[in-house]
The first five atom37 places (N, CA, C, CB, O) and aatype in JSON, in Angstrom:
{
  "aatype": [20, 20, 20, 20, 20, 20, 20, 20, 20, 20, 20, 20, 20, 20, 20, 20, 20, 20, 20, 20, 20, 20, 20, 20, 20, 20, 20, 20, 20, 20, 20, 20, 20, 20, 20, 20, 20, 20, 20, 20, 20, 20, 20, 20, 20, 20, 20, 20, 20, 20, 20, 20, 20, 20, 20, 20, 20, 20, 20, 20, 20, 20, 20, 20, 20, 20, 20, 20, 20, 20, 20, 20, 20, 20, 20, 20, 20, 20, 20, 20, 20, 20, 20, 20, 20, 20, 20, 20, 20, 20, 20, 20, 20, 20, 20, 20, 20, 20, 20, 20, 20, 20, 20, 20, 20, 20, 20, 20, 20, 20, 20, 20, 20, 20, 20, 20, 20, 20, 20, 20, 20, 20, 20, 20, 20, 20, 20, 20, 20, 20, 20, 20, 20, 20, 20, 20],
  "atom_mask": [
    [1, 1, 1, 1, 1],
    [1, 1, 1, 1, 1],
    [1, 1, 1, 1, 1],
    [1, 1, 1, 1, 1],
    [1, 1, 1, 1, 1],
    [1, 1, 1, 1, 1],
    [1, 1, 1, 1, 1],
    [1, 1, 1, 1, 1],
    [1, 1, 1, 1, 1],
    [1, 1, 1, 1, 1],
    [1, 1, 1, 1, 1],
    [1, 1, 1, 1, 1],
    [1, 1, 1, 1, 1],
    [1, 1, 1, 1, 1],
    [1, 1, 1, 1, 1],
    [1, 1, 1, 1, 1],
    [1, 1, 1, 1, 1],
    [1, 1, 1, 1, 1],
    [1, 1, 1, 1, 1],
    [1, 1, 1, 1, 1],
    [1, 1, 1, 1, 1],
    [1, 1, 1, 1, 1],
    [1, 1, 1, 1, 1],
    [1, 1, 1, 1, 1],
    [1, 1, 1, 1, 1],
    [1, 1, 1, 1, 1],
    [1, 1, 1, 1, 1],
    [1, 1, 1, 1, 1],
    [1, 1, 1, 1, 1],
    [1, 1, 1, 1, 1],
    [1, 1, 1, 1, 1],
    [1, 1, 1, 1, 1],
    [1, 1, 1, 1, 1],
    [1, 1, 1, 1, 1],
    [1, 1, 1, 1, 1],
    [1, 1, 1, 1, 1],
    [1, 1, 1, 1, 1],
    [1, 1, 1, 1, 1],
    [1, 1, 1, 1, 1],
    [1, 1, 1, 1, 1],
    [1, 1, 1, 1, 1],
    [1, 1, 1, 1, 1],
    [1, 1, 1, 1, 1],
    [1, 1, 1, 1, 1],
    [1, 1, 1, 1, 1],
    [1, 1, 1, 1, 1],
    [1, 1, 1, 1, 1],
    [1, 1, 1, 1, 1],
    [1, 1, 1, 1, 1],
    [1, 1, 1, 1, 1],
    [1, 1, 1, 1, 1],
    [1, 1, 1, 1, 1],
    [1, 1, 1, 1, 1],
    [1, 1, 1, 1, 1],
    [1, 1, 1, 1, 1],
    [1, 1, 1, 1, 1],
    [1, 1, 1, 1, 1],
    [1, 1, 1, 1, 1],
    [1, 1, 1, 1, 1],
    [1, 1, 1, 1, 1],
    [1, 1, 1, 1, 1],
    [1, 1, 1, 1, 1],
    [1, 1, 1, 1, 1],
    [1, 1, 1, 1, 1],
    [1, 1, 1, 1, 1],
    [1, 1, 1, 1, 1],
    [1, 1, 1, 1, 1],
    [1, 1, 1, 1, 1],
    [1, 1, 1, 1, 1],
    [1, 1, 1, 1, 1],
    [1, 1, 1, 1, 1],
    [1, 1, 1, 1, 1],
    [1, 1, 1, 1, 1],
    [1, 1, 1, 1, 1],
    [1, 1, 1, 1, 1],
    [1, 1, 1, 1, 1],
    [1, 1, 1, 1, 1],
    [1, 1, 1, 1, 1],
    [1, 1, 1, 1, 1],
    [1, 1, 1, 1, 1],
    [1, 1, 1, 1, 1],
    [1, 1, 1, 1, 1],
    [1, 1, 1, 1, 1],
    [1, 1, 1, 1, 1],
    [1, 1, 1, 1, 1],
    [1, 1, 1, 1, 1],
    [1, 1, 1, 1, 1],
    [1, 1, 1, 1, 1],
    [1, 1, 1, 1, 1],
    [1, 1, 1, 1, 1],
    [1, 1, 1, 1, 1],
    [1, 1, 1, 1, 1],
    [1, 1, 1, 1, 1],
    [1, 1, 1, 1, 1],
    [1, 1, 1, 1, 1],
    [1, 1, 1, 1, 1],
    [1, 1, 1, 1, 1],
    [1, 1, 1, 1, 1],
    [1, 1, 1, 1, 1],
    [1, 1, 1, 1, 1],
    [1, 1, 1, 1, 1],
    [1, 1, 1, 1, 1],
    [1, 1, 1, 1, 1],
    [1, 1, 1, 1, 1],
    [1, 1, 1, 1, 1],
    [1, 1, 1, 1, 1],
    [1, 1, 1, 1, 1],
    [1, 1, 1, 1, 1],
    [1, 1, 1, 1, 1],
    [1, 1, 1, 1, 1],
    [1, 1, 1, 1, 1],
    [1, 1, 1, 1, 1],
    [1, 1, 1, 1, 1],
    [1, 1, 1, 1, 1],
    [1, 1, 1, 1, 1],
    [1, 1, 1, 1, 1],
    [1, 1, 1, 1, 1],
    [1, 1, 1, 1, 1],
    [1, 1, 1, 1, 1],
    [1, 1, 1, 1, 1],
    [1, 1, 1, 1, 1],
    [1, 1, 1, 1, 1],
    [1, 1, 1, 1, 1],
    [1, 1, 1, 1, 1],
    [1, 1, 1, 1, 1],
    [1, 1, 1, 1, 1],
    [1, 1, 1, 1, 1],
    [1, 1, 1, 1, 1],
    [1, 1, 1, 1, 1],
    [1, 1, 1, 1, 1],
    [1, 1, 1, 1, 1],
    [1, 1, 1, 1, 1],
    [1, 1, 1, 1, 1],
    [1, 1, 1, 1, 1],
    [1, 1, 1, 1, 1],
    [1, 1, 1, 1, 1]
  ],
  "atom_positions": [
    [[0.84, -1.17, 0.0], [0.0, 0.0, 0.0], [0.89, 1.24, 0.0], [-0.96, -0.01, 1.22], [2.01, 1.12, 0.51]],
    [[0.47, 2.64, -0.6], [0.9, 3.65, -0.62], [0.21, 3.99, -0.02], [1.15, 4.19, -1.44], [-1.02, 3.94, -0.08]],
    [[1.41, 4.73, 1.25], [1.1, 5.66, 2.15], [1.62, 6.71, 2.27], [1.15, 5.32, 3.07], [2.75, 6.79, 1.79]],
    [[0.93, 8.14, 3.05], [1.42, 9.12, 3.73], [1.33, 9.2, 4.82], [1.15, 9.98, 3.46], [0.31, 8.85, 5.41]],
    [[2.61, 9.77, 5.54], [2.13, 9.51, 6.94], [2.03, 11.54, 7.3], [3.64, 8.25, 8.13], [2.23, 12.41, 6.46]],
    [[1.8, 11.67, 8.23], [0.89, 13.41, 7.68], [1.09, 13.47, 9.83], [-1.94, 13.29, 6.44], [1.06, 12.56, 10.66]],
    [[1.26, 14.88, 9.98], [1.37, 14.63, 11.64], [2.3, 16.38, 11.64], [2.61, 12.64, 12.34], [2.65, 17.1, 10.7]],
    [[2.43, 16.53, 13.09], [3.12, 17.62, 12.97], [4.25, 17.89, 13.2], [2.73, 18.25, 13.4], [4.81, 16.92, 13.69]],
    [[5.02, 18.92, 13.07], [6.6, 18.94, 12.96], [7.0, 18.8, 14.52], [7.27, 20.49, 12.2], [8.17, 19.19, 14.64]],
    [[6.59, 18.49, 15.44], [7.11, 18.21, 16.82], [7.08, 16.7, 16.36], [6.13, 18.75, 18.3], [8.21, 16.28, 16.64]],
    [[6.31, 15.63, 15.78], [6.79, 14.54, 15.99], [7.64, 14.11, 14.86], [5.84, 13.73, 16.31], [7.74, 12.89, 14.72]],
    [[8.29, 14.89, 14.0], [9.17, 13.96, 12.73], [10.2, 13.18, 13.7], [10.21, 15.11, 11.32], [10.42, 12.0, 13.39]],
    [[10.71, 13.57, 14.55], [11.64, 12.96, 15.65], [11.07, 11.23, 15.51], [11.32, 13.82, 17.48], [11.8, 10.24, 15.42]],
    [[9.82, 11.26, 15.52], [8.93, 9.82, 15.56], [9.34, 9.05, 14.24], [7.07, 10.08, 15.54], [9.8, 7.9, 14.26]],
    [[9.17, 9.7, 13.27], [9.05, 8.93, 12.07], [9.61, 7.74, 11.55], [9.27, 9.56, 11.34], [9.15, 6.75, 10.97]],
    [[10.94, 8.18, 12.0], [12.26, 7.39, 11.23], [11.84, 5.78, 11.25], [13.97, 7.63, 12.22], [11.62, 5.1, 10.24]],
    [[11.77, 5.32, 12.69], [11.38, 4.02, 13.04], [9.89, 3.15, 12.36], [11.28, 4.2, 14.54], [9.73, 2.17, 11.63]],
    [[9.2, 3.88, 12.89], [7.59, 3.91, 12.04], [7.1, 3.84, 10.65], [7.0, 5.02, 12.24], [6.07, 3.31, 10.24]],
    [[8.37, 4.72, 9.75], [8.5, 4.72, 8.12], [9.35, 3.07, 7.97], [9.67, 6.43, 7.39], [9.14, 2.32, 7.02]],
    [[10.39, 2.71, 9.19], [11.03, 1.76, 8.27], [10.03, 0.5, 8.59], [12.79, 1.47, 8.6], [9.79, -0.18, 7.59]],
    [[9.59, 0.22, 9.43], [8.57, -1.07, 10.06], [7.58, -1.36, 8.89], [7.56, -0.59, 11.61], [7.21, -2.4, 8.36]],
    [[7.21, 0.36, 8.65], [5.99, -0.13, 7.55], [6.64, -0.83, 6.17], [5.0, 1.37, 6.99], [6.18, -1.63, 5.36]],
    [[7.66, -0.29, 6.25], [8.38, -0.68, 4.57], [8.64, -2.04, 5.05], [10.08, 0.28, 3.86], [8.04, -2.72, 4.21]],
    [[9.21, -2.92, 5.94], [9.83, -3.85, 6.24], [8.57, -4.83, 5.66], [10.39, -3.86, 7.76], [8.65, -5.95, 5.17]],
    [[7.74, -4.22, 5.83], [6.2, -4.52, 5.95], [5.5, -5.02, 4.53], [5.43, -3.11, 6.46], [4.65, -5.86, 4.23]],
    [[6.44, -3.89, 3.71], [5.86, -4.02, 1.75], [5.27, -2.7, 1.52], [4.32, -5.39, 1.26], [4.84, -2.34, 0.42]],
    [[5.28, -2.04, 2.5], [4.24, -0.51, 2.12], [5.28, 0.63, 1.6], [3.29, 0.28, 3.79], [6.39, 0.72, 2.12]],
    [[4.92, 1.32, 0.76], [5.76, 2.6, 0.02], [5.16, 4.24, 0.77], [5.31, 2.55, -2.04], [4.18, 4.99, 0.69]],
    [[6.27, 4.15, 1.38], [5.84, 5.59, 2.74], [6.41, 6.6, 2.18], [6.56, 5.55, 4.54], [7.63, 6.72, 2.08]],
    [[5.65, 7.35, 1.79], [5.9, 9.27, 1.64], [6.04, 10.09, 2.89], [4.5, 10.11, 0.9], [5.29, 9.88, 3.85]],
    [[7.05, 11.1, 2.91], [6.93, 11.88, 4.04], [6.46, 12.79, 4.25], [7.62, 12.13, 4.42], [6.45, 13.44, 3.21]],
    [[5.76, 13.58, 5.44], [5.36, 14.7, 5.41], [5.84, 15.46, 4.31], [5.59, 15.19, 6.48], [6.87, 15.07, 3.76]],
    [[5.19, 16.6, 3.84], [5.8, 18.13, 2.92], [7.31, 18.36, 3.44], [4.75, 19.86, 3.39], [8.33, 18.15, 2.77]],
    [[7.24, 18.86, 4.84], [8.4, 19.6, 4.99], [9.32, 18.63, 6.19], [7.95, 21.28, 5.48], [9.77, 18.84, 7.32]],
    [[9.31, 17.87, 5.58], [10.35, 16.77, 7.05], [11.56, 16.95, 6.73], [10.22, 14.82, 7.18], [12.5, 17.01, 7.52]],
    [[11.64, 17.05, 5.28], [13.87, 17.57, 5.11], [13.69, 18.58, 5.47], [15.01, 17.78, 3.44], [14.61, 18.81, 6.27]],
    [[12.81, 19.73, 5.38], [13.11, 21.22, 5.97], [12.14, 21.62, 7.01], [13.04, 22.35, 4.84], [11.07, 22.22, 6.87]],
    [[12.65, 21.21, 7.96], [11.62, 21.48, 9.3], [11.1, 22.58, 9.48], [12.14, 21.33, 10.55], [9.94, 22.78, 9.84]],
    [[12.26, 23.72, 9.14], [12.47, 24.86, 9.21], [11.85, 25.96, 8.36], [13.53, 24.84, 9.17], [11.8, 27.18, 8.57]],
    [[11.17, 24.88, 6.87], [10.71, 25.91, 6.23], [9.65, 26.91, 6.41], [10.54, 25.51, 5.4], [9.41, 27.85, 5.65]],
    [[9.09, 26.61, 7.41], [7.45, 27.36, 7.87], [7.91, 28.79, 8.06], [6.56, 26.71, 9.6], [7.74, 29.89, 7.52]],
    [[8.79, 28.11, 9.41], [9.61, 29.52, 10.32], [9.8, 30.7, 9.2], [11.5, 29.05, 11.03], [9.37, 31.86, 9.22]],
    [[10.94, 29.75, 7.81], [11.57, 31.14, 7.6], [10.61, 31.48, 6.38], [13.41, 31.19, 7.24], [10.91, 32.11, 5.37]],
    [[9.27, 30.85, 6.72], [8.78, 31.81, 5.14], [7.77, 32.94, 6.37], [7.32, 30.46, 3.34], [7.25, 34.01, 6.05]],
    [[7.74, 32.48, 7.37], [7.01, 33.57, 8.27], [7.94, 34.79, 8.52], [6.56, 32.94, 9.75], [7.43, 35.89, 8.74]],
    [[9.6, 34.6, 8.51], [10.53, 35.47, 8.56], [10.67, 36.47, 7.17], [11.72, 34.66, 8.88], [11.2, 37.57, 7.05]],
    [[10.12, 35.8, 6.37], [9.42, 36.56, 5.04], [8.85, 37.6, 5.31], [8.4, 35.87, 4.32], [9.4, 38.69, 5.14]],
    [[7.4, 37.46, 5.87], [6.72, 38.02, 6.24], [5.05, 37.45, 6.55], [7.01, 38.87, 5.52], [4.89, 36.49, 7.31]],
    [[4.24, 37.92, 6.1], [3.0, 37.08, 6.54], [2.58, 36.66, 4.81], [1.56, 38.19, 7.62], [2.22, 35.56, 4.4]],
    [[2.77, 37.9, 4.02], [1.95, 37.38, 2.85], [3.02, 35.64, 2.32], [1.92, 39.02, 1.32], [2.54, 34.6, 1.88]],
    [[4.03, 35.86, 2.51], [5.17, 34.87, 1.91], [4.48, 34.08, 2.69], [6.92, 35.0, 2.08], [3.88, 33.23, 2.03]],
    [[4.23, 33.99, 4.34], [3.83, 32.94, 5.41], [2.78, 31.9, 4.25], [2.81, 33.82, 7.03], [2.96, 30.8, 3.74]],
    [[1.59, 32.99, 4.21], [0.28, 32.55, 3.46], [0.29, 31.36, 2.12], [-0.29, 33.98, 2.85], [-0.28, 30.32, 1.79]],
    [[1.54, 32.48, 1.52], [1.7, 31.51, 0.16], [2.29, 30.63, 0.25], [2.23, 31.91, -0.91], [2.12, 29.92, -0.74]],
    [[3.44, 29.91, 1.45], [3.79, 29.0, 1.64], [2.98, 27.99, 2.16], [4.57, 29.22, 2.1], [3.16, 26.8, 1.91]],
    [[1.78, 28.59, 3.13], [0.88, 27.36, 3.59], [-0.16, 26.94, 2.24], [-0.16, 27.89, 5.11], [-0.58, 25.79, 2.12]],
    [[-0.39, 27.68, 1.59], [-1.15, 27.25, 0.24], [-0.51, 26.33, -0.74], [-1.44, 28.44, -0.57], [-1.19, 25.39, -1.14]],
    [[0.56, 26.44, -1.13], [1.62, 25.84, -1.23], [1.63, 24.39, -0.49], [2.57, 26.74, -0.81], [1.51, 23.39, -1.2]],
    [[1.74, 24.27, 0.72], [1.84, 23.12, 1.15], [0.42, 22.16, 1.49], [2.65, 23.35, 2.21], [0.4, 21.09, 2.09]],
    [[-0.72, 22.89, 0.93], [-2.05, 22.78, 1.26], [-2.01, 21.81, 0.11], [-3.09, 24.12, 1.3], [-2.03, 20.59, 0.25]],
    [[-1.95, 22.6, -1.26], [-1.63, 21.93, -2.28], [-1.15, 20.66, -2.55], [-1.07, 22.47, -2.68], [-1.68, 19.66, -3.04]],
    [[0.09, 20.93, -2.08], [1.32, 19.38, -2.16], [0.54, 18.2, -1.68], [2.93, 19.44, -0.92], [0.5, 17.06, -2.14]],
    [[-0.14, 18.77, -0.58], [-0.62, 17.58, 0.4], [-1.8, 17.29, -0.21], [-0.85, 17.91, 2.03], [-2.35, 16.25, 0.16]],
    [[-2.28, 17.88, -0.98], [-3.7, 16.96, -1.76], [-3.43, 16.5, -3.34], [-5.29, 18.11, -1.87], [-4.25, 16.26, -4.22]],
    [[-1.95, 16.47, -3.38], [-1.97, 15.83, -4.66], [-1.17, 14.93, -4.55], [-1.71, 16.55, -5.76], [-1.04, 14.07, -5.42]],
    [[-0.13, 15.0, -2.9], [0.06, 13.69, -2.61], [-0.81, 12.68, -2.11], [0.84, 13.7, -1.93], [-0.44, 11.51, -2.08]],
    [[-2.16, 13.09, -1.64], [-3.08, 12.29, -0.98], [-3.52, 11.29, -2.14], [-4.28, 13.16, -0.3], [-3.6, 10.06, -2.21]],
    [[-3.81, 12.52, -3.13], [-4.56, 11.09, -4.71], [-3.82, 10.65, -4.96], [-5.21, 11.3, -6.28], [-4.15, 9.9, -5.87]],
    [[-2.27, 10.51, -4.66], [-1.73, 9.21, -4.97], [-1.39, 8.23, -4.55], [-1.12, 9.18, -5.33], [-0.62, 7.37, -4.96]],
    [[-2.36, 8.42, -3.13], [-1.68, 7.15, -2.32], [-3.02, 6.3, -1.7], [-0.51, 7.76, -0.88], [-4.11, 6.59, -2.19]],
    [[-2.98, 5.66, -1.04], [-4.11, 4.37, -0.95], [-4.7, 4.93, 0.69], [-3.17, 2.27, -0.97], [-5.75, 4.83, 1.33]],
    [[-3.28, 5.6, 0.91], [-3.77, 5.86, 2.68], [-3.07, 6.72, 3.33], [-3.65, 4.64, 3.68], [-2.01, 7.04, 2.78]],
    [[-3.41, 7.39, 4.76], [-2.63, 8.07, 5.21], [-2.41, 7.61, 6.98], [-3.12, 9.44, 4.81], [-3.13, 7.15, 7.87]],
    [[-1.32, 7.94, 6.86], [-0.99, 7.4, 8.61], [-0.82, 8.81, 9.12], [0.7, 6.25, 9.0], [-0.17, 9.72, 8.62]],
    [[-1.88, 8.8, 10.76], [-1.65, 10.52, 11.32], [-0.88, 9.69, 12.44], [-3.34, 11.85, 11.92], [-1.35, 8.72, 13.04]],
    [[0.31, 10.22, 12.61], [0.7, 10.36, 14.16], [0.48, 11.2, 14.75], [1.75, 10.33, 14.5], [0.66, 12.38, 14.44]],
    [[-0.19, 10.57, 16.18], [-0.98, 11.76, 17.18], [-1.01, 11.62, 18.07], [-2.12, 12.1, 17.19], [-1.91, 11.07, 18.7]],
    [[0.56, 12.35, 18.7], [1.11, 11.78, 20.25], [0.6, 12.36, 20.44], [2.28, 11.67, 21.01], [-0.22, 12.93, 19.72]],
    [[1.03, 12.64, 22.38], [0.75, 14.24, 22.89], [2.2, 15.24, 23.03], [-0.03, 14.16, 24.63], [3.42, 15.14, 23.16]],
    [[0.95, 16.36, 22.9], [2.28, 17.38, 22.25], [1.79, 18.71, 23.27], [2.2, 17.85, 20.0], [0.58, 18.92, 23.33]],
    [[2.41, 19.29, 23.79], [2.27, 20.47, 24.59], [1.23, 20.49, 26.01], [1.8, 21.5, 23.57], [0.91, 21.63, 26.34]],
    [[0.67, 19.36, 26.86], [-0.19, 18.65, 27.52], [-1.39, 18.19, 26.57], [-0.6, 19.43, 28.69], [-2.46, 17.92, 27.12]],
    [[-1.3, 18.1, 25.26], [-2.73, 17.98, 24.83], [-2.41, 16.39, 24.3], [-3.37, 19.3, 23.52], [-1.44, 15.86, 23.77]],
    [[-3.4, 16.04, 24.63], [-3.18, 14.34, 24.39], [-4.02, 13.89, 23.02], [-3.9, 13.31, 25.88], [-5.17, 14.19, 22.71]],
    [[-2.88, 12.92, 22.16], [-3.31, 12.52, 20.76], [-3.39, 13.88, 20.01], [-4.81, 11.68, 20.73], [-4.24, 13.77, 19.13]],
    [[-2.84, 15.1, 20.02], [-2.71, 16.02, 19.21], [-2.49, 15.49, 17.95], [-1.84, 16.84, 19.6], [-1.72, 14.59, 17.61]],
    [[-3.74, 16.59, 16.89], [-3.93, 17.03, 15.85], [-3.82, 18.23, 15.32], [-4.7, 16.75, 15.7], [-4.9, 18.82, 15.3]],
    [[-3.14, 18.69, 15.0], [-3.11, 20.43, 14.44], [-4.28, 20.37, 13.36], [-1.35, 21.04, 13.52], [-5.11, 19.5, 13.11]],
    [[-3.98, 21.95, 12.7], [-4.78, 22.51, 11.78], [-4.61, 21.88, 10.91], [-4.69, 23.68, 11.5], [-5.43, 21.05, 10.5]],
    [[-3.23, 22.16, 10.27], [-3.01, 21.47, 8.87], [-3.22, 19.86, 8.78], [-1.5, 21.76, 8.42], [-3.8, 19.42, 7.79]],
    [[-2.75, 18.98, 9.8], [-2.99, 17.41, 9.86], [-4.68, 17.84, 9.77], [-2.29, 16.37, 11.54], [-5.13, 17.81, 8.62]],
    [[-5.22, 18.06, 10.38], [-7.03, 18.05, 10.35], [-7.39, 17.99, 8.87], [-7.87, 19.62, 11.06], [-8.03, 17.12, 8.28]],
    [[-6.85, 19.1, 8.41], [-6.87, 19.23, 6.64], [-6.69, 18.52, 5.51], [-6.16, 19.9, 6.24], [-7.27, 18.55, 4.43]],
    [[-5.59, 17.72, 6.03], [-4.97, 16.37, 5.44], [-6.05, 15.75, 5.28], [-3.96, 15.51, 6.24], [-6.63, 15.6, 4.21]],
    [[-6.6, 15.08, 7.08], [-7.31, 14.13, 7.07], [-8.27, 14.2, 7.02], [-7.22, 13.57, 7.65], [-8.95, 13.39, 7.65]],
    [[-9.12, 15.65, 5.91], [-10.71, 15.95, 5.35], [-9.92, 15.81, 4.08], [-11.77, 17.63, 5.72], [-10.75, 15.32, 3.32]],
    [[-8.73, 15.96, 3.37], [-8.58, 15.74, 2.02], [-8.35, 14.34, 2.13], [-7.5, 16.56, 1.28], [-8.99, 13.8, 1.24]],
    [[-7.73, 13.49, 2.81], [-7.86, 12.0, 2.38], [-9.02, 11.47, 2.77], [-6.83, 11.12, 2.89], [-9.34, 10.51, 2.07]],
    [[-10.11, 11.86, 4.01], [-11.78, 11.59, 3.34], [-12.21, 11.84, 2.61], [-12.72, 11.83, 3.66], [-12.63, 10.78, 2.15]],
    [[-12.71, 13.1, 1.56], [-13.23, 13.38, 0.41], [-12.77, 12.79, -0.54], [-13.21, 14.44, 0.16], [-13.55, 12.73, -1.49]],
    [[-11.26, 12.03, -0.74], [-10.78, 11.27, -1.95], [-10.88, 9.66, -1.57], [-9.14, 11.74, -2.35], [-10.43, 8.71, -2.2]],
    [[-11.64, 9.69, -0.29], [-12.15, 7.94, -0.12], [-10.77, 7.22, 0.17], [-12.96, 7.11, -1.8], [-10.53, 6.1, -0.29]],
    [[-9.93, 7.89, 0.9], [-8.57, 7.09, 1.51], [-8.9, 6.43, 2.88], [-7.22, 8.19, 1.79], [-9.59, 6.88, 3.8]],
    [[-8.13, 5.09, 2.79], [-7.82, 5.0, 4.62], [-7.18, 6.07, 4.83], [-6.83, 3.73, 5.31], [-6.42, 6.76, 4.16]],
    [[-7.77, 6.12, 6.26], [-7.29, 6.67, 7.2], [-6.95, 6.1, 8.83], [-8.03, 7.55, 7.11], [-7.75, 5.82, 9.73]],
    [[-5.57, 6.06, 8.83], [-5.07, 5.49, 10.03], [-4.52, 6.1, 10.81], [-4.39, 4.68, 9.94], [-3.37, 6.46, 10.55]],
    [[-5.31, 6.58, 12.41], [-4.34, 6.93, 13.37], [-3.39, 6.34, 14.43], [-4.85, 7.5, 13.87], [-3.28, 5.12, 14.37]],
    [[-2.96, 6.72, 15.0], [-1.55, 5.93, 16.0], [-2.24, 5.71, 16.79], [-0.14, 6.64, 16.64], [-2.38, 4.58, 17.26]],
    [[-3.07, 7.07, 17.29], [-3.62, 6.87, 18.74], [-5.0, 7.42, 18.76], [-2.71, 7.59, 19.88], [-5.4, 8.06, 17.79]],
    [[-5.6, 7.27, 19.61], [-7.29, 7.4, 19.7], [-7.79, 8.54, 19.18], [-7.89, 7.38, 21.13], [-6.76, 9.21, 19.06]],
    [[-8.66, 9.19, 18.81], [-9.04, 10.25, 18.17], [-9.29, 11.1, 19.13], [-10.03, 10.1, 17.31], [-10.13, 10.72, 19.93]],
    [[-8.71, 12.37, 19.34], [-8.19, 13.2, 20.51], [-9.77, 14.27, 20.8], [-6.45, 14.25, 19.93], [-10.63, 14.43, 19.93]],
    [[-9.83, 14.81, 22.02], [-11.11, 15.0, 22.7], [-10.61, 15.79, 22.38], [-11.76, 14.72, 23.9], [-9.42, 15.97, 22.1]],
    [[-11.91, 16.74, 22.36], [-11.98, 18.28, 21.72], [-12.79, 18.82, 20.79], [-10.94, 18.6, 21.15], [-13.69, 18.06, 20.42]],
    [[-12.76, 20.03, 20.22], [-13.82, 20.23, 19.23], [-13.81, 19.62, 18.18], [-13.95, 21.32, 18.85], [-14.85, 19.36, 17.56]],
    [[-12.41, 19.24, 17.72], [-13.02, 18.3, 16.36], [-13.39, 17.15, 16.41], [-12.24, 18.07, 15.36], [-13.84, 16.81, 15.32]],
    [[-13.45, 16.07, 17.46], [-13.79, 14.87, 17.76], [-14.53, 14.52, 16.97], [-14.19, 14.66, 18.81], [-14.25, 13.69, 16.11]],
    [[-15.73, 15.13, 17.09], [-17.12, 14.92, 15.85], [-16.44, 14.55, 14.81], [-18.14, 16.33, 15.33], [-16.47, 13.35, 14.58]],
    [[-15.8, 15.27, 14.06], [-15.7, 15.97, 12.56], [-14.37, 14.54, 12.35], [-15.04, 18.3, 12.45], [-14.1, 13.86, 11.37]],
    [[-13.94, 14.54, 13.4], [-12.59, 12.93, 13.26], [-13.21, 11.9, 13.17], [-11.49, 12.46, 14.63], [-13.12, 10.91, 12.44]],
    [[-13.64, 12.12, 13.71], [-14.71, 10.63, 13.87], [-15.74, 10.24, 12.92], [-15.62, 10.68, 15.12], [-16.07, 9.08, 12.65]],
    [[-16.31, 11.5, 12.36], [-16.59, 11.67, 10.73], [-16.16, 11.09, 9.6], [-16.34, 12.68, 10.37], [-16.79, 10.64, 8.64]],
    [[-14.61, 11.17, 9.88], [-13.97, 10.19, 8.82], [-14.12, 9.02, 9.13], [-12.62, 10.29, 8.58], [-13.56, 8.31, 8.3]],
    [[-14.6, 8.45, 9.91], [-14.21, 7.06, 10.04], [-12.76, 6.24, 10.29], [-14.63, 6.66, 8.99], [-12.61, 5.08, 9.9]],
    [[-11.81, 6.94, 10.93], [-10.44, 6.48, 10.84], [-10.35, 4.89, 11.39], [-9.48, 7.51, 11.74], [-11.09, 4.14, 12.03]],
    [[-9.48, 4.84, 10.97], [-8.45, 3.24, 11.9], [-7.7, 3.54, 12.36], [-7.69, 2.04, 11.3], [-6.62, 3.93, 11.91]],
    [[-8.3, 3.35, 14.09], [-7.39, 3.66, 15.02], [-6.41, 2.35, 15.22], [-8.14, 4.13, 16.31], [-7.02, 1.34, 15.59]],
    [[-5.24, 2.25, 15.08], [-4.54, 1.56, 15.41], [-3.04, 1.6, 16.67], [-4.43, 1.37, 14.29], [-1.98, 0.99, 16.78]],
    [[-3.65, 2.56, 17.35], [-3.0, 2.68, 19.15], [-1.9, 1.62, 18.91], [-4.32, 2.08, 20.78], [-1.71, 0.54, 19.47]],
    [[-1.28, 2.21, 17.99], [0.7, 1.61, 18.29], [0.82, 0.96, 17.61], [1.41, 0.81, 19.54], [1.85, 1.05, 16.95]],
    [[-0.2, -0.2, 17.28], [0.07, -1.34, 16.68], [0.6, -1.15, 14.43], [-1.62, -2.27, 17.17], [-0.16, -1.03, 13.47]],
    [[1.44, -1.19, 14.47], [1.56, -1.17, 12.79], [1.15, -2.14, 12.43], [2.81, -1.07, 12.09], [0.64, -1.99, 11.32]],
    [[1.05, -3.46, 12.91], [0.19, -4.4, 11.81], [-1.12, -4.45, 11.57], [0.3, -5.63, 12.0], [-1.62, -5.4, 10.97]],
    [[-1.76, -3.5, 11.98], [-3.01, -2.98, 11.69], [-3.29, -2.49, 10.46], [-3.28, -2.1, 12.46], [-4.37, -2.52, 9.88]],
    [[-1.85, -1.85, 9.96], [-2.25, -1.04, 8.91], [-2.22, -1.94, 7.26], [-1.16, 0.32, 9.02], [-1.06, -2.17, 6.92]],
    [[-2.88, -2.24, 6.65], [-3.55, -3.54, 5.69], [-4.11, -3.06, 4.64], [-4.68, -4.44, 6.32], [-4.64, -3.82, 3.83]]
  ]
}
């Protein structure tokens, strides 16, 4: 299966291990947009705001034309700043563009309490809480 795995720049630290298991596995893993350049957000905000803008459109983009090409997406969703199973903005976005194009959708960890709960749970994900051989 082609996958993306989609999550936020506090966990690429995660990835490394998680990308190779799945491959060990037979699956072809894409990485986030900006995982070689962690940094790129920062310095297009050091731009200024309009540069900020066009860089998140930009990466809004990338991420829905990597979504139609892949079968599925993996969210990692530790906790990140006390908030448990964190989802940001942009991962949320991801994972309404890989529902509208009829992708799995697989999370790490339970679908995180809060206002979007509804709208997560909407998609229908596969929660798979750690386990990678879930993902099929």
């Amino acid at each position: 299966m082609k996958i993306l795995i989609i999550c936020s720049k506090a966990f690429y630290k995660d990835i490394a291990p998680i990308k190779e298991r799945l491959e060990e596995m037979g699956h072809i893993i894409e990485l986030p947009n900006s995982y070689y350049e962690p940094d790129a957000e920062k310095n297009s905000w050091n731009l200024g705001e309009k540069e900020h803008a066009e860089f998140k459109a930009r990466m809004f983009r990338m991420s829905e034309e990597k979504i139609a090409k892949k079968d599925a997406v993996l969210t990692l969703n530790f906790d990140k700043d006390g908030k448990k199973n964190y989802i940001g903005g942009a991962t949320f976005i991801e994972l309404y563009e890989a529902f509208m194009k009829n992708k799995k959708i697989y999370l790490y960890n339970d679908i995180p309490n809060g206002m979007l709960y509804d709208e997560i749970s909407g998609f229908s994900p596969i929660v798979i809480n750690g386990n990678l051989d879930l993902v099929k």
